[in-house]
N, C-alpha and C positions, 0 to 999 in steps of 0.2 A: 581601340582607345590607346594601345603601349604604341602603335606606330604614328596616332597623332601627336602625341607627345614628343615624340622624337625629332619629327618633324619641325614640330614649337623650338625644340630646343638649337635645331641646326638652323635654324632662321635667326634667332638671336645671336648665337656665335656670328654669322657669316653679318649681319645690322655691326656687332660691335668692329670688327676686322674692319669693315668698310669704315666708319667713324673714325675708327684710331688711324689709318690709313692715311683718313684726310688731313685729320689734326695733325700729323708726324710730315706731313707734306705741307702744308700751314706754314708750320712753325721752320720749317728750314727757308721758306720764300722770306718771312718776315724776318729772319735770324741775315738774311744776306741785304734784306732792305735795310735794315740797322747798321752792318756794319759797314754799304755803300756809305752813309748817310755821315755814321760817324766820321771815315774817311775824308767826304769831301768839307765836313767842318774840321778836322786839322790842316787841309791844305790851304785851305781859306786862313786861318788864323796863321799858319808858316809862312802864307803870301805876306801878309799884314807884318808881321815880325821882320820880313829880308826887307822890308822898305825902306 
């Protein structure tokens, strides 16, 4: 029974590591999408401005 337990318990440690893992790798793809995005709406509005 103490070594199912244990078991249960490194299953959910290694579930949560995987999830956060994903999420922290997510959020840096989306964090570089944003500030492509931003980027190319200032050179847009800098184009429009030098005209």
């Amino acid at each position: 029974m103490q070594n199912r337990k244990a078991q249960n318990i490194i299953e959910y440690v290694l579930l949560f590591v995987i999830v956060a893992t994903a999420i922290t790798i997510t959020n840096r793809y989306i964090s570089r999408s944003m500030s492509a995005r931003l980027k190319q709406i200032q050179e847009e509005l800098s184009y429009k401005n030098d005209r």
